[in-house]
PDB file of N, CA, C, O and CB in Angstrom:
ATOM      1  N   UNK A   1    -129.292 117.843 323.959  1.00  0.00           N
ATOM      2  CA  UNK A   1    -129.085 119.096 323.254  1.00  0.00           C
ATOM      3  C   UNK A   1    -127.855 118.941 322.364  1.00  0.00           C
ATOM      4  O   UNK A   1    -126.793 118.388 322.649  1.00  0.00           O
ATOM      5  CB  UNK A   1    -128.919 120.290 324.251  1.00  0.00           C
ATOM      6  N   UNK A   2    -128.315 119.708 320.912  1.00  0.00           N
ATOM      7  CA  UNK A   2    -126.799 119.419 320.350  1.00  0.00           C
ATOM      8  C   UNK A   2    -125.941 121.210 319.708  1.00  0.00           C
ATOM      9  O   UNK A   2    -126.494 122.302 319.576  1.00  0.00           O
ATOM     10  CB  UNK A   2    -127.095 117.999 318.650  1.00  0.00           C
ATOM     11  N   UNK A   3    -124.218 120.751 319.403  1.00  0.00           N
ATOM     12  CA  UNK A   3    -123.813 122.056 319.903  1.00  0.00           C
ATOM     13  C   UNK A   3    -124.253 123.187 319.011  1.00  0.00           C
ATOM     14  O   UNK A   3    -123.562 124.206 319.026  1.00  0.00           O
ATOM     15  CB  UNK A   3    -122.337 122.102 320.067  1.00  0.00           C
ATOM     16  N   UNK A   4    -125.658 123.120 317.987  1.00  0.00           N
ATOM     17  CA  UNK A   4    -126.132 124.108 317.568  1.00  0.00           C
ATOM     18  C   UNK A   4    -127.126 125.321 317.838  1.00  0.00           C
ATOM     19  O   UNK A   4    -127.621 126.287 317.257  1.00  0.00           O
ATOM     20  CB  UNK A   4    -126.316 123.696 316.946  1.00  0.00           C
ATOM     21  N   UNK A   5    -127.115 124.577 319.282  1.00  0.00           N
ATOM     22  CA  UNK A   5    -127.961 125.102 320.295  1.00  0.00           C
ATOM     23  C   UNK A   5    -127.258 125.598 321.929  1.00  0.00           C
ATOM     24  O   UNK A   5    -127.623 125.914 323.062  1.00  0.00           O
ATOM     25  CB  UNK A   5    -129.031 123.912 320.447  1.00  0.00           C
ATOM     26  N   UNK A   6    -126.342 125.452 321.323  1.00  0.00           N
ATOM     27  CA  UNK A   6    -125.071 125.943 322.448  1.00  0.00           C
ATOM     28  C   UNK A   6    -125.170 127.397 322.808  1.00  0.00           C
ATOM     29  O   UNK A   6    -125.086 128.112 321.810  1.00  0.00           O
ATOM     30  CB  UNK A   6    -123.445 125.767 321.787  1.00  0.00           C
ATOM     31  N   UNK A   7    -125.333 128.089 324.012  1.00  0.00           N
ATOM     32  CA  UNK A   7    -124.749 129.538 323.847  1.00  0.00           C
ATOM     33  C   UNK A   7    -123.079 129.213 323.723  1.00  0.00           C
ATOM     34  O   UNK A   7    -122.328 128.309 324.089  1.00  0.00           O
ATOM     35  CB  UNK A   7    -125.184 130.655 325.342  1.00  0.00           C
ATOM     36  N   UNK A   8    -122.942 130.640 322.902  1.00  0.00           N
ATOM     37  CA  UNK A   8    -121.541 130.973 322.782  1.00  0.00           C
ATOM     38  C   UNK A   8    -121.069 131.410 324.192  1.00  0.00           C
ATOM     39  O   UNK A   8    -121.620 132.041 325.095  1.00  0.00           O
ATOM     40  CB  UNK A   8    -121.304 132.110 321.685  1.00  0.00           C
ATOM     41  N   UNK A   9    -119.678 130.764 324.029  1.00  0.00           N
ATOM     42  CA  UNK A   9    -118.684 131.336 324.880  1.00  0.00           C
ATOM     43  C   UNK A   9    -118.792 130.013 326.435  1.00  0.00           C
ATOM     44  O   UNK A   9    -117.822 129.729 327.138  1.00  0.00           O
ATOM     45  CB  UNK A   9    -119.234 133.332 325.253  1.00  0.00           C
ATOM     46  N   UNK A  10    -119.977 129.525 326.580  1.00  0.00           N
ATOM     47  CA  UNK A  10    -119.947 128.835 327.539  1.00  0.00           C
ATOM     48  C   UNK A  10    -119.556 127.387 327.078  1.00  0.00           C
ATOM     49  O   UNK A  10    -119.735 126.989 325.927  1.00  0.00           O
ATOM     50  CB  UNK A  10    -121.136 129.000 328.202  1.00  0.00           C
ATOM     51  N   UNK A  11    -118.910 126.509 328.260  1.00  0.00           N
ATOM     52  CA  UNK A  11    -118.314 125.297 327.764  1.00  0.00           C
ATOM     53  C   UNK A  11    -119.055 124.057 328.200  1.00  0.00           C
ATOM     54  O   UNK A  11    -119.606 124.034 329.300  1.00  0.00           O
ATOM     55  CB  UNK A  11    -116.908 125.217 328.200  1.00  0.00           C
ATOM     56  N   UNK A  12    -119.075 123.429 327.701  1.00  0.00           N
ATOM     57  CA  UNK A  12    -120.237 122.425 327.678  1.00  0.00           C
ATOM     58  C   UNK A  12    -119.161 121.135 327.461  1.00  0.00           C
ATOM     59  O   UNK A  12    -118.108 121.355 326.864  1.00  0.00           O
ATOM     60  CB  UNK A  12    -121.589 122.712 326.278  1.00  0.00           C
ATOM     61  N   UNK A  13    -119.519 119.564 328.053  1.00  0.00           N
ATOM     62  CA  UNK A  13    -118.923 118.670 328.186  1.00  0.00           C
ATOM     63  C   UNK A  13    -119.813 117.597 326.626  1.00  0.00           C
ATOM     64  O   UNK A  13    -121.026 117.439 326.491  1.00  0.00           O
ATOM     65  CB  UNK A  13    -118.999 118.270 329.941  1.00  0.00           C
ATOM     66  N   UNK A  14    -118.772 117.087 325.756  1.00  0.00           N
ATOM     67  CA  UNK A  14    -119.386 116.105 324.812  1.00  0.00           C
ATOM     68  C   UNK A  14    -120.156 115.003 325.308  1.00  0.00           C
ATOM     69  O   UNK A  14    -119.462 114.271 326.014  1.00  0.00           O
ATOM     70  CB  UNK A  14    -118.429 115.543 324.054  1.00  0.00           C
ATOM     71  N   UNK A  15    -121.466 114.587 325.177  1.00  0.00           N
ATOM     72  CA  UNK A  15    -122.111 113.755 325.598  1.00  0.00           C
ATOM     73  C   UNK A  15    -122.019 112.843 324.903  1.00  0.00           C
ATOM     74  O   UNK A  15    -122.361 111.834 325.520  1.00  0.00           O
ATOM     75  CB  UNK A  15    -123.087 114.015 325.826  1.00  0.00           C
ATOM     76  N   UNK A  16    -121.655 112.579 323.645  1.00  0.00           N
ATOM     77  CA  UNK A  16    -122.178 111.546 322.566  1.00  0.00           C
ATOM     78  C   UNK A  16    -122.394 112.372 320.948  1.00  0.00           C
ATOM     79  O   UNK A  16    -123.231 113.167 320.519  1.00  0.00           O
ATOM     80  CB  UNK A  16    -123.852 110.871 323.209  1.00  0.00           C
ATOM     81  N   UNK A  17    -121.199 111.726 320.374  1.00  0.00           N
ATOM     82  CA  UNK A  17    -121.380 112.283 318.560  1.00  0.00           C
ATOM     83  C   UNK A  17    -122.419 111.137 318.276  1.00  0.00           C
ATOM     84  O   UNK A  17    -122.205 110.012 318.727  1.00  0.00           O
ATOM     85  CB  UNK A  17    -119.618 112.151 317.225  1.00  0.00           C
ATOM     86  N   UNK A  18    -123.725 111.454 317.411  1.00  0.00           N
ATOM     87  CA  UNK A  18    -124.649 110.727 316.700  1.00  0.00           C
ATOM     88  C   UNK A  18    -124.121 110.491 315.498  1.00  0.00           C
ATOM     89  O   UNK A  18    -124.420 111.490 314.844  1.00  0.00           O
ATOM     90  CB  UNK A  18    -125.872 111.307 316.596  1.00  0.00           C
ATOM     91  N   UNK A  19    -123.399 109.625 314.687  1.00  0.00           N
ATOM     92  CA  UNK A  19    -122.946 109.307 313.448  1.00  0.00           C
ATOM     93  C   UNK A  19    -122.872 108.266 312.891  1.00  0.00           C
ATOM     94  O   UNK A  19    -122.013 107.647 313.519  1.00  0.00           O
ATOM     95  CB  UNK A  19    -122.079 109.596 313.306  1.00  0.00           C
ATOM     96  N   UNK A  20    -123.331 107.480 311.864  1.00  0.00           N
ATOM     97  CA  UNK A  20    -123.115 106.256 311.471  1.00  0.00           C
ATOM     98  C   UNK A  20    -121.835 106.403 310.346  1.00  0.00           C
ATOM     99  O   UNK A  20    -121.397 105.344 309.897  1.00  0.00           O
ATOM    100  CB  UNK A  20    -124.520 105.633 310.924  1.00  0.00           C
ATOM    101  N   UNK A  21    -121.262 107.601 309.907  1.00  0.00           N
ATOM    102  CA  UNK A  21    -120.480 107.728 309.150  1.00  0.00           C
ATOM    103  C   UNK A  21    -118.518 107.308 310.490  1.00  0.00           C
ATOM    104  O   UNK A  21    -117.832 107.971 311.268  1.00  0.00           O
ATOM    105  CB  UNK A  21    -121.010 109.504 308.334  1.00  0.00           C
ATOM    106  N   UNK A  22    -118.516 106.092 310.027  1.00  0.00           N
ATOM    107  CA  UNK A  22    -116.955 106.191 310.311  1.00  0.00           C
ATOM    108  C   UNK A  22    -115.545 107.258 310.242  1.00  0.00           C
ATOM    109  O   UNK A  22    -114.688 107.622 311.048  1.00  0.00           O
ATOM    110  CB  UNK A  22    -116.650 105.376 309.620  1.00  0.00           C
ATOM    111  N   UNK A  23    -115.829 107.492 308.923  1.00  0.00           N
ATOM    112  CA  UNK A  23    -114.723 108.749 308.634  1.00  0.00           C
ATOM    113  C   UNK A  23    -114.831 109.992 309.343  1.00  0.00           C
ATOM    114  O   UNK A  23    -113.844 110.549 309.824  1.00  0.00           O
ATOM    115  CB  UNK A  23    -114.765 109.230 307.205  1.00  0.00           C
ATOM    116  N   UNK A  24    -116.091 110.482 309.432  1.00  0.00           N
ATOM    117  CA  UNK A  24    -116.287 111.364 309.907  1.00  0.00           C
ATOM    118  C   UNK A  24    -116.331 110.949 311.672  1.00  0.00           C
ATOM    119  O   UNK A  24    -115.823 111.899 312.267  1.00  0.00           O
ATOM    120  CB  UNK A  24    -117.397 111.899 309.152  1.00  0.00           C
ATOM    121  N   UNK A  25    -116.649 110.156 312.391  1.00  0.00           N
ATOM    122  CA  UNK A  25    -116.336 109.799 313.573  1.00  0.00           C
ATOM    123  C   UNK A  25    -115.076 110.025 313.906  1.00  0.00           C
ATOM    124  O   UNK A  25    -114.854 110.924 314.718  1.00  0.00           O
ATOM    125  CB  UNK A  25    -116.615 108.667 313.761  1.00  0.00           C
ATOM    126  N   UNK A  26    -113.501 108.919 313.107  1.00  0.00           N
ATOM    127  CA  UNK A  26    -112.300 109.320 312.860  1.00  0.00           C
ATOM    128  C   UNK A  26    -111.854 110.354 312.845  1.00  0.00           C
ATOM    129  O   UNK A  26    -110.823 110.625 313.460  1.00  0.00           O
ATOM    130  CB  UNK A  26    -112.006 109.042 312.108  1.00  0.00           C
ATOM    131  N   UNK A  27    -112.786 111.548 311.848  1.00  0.00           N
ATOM    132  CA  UNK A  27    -112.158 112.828 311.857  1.00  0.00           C
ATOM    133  C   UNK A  27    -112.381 113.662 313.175  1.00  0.00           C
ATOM    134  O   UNK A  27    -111.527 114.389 313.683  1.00  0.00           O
ATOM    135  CB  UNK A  27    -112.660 113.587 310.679  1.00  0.00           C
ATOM    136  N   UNK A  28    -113.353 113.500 313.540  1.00  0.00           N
ATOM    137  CA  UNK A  28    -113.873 114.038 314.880  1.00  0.00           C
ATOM    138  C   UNK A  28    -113.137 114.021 316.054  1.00  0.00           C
ATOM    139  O   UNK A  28    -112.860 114.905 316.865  1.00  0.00           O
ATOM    140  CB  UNK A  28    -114.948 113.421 315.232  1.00  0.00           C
ATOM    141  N   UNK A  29    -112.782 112.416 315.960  1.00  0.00           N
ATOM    142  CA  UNK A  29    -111.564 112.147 317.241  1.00  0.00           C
ATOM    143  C   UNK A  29    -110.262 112.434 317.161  1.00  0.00           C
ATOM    144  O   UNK A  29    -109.500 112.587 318.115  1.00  0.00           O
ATOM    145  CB  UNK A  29    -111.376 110.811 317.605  1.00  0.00           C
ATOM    146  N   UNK A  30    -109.933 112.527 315.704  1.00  0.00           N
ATOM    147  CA  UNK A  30    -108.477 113.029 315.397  1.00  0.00           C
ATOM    148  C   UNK A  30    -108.630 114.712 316.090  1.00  0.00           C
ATOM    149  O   UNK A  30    -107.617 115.228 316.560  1.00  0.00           O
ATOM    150  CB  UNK A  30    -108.069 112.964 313.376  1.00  0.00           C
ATOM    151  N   UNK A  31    -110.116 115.568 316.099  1.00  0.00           N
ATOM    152  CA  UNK A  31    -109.746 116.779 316.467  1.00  0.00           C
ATOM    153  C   UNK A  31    -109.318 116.889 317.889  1.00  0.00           C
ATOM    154  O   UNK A  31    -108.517 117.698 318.359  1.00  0.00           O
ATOM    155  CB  UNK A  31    -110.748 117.622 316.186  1.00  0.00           C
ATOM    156  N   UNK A  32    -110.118 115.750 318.629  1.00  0.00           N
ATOM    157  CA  UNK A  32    -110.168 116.059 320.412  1.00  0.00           C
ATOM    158  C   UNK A  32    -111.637 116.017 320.747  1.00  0.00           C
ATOM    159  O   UNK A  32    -112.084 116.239 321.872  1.00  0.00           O
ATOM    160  CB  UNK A  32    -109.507 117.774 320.978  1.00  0.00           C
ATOM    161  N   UNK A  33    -112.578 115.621 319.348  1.00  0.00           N
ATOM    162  CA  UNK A  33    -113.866 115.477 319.550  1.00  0.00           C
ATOM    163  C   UNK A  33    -114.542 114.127 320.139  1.00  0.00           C
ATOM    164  O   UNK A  33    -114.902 113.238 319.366  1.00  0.00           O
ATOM    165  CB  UNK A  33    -114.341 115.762 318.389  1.00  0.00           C
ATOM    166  N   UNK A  34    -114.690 114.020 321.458  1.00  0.00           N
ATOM    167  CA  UNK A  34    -115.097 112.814 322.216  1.00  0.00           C
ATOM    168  C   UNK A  34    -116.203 112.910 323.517  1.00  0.00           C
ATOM    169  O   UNK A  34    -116.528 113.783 324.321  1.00  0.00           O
ATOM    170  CB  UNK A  34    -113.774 112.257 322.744  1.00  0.00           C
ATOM    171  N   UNK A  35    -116.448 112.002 323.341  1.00  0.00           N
ATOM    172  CA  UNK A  35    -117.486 111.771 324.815  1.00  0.00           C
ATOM    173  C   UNK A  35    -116.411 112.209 325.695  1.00  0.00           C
ATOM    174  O   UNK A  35    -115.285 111.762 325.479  1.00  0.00           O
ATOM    175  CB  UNK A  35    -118.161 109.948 325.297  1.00  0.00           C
ATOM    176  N   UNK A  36    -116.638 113.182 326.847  1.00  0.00           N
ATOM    177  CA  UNK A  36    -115.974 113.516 328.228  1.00  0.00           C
ATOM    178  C   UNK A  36    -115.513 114.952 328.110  1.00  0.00           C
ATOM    179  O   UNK A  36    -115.446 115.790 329.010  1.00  0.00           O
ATOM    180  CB  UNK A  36    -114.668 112.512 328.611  1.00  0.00           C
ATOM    181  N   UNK A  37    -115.210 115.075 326.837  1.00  0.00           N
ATOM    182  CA  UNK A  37    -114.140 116.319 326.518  1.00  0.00           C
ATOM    183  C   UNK A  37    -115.317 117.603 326.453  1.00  0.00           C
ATOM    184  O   UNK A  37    -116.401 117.704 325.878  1.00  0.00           O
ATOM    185  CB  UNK A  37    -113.088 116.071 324.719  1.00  0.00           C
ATOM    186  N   UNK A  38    -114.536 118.502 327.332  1.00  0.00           N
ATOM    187  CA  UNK A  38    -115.022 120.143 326.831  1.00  0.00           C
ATOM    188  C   UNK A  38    -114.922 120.869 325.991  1.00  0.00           C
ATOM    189  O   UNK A  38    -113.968 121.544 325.601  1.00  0.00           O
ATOM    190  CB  UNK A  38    -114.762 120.950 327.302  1.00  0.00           C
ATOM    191  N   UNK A  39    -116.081 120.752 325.607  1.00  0.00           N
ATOM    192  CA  UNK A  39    -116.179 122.048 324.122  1.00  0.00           C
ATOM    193  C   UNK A  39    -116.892 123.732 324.218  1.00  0.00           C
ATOM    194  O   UNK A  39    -117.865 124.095 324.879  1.00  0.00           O
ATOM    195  CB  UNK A  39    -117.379 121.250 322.784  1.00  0.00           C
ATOM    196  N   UNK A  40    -116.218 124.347 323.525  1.00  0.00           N
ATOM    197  CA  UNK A  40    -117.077 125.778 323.979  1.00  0.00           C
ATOM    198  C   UNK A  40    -117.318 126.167 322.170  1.00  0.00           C
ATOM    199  O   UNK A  40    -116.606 125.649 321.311  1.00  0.00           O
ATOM    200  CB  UNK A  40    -115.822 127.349 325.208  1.00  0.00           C
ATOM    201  N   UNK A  41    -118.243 126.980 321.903  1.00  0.00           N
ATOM    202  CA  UNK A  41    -118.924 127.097 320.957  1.00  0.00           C
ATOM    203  C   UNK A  41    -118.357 128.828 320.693  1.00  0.00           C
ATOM    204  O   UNK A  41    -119.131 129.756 320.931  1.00  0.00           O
ATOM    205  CB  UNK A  41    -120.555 126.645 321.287  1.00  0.00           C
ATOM    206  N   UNK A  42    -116.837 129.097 320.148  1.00  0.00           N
ATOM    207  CA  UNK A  42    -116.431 130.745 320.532  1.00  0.00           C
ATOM    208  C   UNK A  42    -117.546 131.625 319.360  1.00  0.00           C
ATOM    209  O   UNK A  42    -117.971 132.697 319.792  1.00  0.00           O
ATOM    210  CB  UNK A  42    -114.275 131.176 320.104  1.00  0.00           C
ATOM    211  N   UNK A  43    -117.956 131.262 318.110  1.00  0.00           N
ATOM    212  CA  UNK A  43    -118.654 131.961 317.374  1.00  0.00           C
ATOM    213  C   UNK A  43    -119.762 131.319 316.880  1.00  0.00           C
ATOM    214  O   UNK A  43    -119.840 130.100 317.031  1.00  0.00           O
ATOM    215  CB  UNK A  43    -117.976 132.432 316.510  1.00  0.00           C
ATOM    216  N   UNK A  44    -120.792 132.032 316.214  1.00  0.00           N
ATOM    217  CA  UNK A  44    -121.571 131.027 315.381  1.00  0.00           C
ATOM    218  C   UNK A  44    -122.008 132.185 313.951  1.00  0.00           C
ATOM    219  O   UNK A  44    -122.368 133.345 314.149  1.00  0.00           O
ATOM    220  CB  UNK A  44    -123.177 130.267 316.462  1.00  0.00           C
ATOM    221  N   UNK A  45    -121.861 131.493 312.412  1.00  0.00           N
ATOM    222  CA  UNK A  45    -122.718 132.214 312.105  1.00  0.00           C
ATOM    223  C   UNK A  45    -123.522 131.403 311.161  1.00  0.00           C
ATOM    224  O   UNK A  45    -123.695 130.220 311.453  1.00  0.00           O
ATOM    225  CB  UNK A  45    -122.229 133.389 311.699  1.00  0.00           C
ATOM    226  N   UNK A  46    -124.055 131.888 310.033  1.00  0.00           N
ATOM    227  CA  UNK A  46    -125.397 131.015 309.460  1.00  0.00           C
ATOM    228  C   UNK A  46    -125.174 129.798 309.234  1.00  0.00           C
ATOM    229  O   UNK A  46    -125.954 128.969 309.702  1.00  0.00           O
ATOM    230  CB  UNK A  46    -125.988 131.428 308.192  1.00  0.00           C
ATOM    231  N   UNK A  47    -123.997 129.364 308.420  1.00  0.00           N
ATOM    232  CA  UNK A  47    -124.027 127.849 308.028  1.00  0.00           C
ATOM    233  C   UNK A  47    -122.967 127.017 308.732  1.00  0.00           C
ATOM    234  O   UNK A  47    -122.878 125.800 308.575  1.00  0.00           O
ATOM    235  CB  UNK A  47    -123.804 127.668 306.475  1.00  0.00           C
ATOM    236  N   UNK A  48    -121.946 127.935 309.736  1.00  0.00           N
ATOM    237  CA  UNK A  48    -120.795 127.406 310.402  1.00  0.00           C
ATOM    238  C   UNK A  48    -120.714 128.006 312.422  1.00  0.00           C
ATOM    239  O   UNK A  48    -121.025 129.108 312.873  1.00  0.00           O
ATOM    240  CB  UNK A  48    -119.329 128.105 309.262  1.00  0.00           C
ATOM    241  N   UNK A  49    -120.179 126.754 313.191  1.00  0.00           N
ATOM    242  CA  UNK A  49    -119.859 127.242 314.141  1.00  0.00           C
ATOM    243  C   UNK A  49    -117.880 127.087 314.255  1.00  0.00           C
ATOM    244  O   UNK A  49    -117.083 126.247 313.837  1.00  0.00           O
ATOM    245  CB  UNK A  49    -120.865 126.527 315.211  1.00  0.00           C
ATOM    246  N   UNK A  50    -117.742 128.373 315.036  1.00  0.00           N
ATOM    247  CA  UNK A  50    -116.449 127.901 315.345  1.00  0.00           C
ATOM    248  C   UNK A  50    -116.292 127.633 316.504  1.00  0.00           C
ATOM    249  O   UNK A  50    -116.802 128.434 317.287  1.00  0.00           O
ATOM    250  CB  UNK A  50    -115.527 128.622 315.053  1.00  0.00           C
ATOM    251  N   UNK A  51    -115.564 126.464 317.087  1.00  0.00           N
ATOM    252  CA  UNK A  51    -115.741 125.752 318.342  1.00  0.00           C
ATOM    253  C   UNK A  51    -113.925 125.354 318.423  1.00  0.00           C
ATOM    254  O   UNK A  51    -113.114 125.035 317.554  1.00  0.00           O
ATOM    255  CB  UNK A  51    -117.080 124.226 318.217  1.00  0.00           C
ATOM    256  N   UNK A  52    -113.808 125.588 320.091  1.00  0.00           N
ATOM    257  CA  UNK A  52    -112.549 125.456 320.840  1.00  0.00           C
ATOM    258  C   UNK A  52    -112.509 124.164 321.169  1.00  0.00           C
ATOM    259  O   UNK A  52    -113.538 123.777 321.724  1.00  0.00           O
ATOM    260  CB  UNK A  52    -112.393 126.304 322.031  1.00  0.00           C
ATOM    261  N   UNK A  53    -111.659 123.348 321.016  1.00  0.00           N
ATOM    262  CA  UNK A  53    -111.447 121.842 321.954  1.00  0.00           C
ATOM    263  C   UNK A  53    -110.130 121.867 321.543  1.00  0.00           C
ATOM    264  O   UNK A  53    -109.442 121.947 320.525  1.00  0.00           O
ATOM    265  CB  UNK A  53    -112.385 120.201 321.549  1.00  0.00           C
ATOM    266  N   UNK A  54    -110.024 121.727 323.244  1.00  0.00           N
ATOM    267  CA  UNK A  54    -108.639 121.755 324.064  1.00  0.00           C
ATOM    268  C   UNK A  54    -107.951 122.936 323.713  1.00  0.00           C
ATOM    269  O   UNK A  54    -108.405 123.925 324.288  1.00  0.00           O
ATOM    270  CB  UNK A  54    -107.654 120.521 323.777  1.00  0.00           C
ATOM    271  N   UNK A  55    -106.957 123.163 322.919  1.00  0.00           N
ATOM    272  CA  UNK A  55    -106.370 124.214 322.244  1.00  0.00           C
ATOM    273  C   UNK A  55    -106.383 124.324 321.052  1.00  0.00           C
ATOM    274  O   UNK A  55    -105.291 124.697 320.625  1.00  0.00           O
ATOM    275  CB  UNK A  55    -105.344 124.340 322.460  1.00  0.00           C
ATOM    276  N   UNK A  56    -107.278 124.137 320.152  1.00  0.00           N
ATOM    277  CA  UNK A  56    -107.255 124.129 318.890  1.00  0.00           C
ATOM    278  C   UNK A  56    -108.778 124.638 318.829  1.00  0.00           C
ATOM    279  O   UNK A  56    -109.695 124.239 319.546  1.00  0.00           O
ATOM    280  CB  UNK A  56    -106.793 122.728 318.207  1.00  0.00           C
ATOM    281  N   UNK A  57    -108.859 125.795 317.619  1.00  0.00           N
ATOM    282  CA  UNK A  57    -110.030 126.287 317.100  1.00  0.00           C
ATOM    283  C   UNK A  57    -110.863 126.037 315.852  1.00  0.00           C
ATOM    284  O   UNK A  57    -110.766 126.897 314.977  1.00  0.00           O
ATOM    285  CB  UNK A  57    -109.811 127.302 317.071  1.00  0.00           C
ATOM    286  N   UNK A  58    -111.654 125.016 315.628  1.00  0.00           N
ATOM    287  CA  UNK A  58    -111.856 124.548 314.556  1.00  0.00           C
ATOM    288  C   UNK A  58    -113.264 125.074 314.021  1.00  0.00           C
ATOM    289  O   UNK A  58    -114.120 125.047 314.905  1.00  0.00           O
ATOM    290  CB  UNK A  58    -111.684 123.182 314.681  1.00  0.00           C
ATOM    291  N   UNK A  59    -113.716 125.554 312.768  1.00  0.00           N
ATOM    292  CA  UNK A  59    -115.025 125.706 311.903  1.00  0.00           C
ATOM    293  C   UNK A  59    -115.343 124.611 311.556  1.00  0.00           C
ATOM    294  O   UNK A  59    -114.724 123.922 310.745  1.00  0.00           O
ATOM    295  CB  UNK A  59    -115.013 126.488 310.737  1.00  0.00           C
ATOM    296  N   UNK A  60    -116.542 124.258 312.237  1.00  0.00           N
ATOM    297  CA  UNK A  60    -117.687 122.914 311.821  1.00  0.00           C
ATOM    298  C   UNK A  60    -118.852 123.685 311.127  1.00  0.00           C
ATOM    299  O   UNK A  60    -119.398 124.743 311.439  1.00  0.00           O
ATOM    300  CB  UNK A  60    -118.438 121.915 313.388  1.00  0.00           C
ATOM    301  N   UNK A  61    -119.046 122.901 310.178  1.00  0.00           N
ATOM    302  CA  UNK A  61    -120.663 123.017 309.580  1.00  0.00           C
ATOM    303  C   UNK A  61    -121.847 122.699 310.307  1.00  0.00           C
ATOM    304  O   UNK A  61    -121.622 121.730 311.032  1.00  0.00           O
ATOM    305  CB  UNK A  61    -120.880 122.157 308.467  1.00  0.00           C
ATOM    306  N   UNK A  62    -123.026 123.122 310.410  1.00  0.00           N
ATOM    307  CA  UNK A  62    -124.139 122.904 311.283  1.00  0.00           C
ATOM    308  C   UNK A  62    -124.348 121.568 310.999  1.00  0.00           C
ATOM    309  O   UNK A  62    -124.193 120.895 312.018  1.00  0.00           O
ATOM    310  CB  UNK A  62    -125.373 123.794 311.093  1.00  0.00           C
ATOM    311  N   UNK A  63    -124.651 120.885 309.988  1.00  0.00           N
ATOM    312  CA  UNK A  63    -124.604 119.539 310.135  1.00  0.00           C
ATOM    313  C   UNK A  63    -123.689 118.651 310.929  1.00  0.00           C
ATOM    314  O   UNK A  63    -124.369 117.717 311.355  1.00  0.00           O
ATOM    315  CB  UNK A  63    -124.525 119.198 309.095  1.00  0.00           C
ATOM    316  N   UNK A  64    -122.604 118.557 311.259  1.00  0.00           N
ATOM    317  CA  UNK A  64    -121.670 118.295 311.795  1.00  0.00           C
ATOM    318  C   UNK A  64    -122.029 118.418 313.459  1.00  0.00           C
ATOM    319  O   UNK A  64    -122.274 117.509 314.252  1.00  0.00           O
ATOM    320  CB  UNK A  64    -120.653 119.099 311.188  1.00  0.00           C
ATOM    321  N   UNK A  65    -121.971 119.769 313.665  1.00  0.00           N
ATOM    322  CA  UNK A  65    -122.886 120.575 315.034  1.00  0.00           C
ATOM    323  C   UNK A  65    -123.786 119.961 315.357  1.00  0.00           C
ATOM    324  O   UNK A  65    -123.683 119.687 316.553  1.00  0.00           O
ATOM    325  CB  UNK A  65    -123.560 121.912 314.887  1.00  0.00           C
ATOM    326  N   UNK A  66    -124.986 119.431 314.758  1.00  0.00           N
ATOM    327  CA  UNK A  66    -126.113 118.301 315.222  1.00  0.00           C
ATOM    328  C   UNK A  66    -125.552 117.329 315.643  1.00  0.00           C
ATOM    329  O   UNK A  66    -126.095 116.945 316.679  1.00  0.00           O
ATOM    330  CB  UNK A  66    -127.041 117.756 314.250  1.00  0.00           C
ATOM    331  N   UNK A  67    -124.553 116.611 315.291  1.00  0.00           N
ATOM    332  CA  UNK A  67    -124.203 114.903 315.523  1.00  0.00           C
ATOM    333  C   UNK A  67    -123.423 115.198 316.791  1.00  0.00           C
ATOM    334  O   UNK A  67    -122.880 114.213 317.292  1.00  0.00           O
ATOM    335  CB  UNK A  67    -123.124 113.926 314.133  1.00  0.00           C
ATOM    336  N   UNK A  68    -123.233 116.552 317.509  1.00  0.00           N
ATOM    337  CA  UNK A  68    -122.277 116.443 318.569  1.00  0.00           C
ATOM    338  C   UNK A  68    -123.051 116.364 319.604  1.00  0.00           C
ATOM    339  O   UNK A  68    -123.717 117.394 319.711  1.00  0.00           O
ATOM    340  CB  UNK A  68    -121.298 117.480 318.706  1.00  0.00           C
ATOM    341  N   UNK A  69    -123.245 115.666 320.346  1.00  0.00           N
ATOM    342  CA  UNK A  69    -124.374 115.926 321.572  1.00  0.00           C
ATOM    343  C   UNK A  69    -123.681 116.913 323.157  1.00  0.00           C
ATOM    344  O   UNK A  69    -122.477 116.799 323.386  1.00  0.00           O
ATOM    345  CB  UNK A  69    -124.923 114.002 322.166  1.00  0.00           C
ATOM    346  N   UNK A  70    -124.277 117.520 323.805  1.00  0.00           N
ATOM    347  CA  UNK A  70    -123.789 117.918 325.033  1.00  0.00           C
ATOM    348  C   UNK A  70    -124.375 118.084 326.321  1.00  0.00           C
ATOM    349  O   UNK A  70    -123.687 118.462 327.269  1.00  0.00           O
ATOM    350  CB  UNK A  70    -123.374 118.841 324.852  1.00  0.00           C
TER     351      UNK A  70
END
């Protein structure tokens, strides 16, 4: 399942980002975005989710949201 299919508010553990893009892998891990780590999904709306990891609240694009697995 990936986190575009997340209910909100519940926290879910990263299984695996799907990405062949490096930079964007990099950017991911610079957030706290990794295999092991808990993510919770606090809003969603049409083209963006906003998602909690660790203490920081970040807006991802749904594309982005697909490559996160949980």
């Amino acid at each position: 399942m990936n986190l575009c299919n997340a209910e909100e508010g519940k926290e879910y553990i990263i299984k695996q980002i799907l990405t062949d893009d490096e930079e964007l892998d990099a950017f991911l891990f610079s957030l706290g975005c990794y295999s092991g780590e808990p993510i919770t999904v606090v809003s969603r709306t049409k083209n963006n989710c906003v998602v909690s990891i660790k203490d920081g609240r970040y807006n991802i694009d749904l594309q982005l949201a697909e490559a996160i697995l949980i």
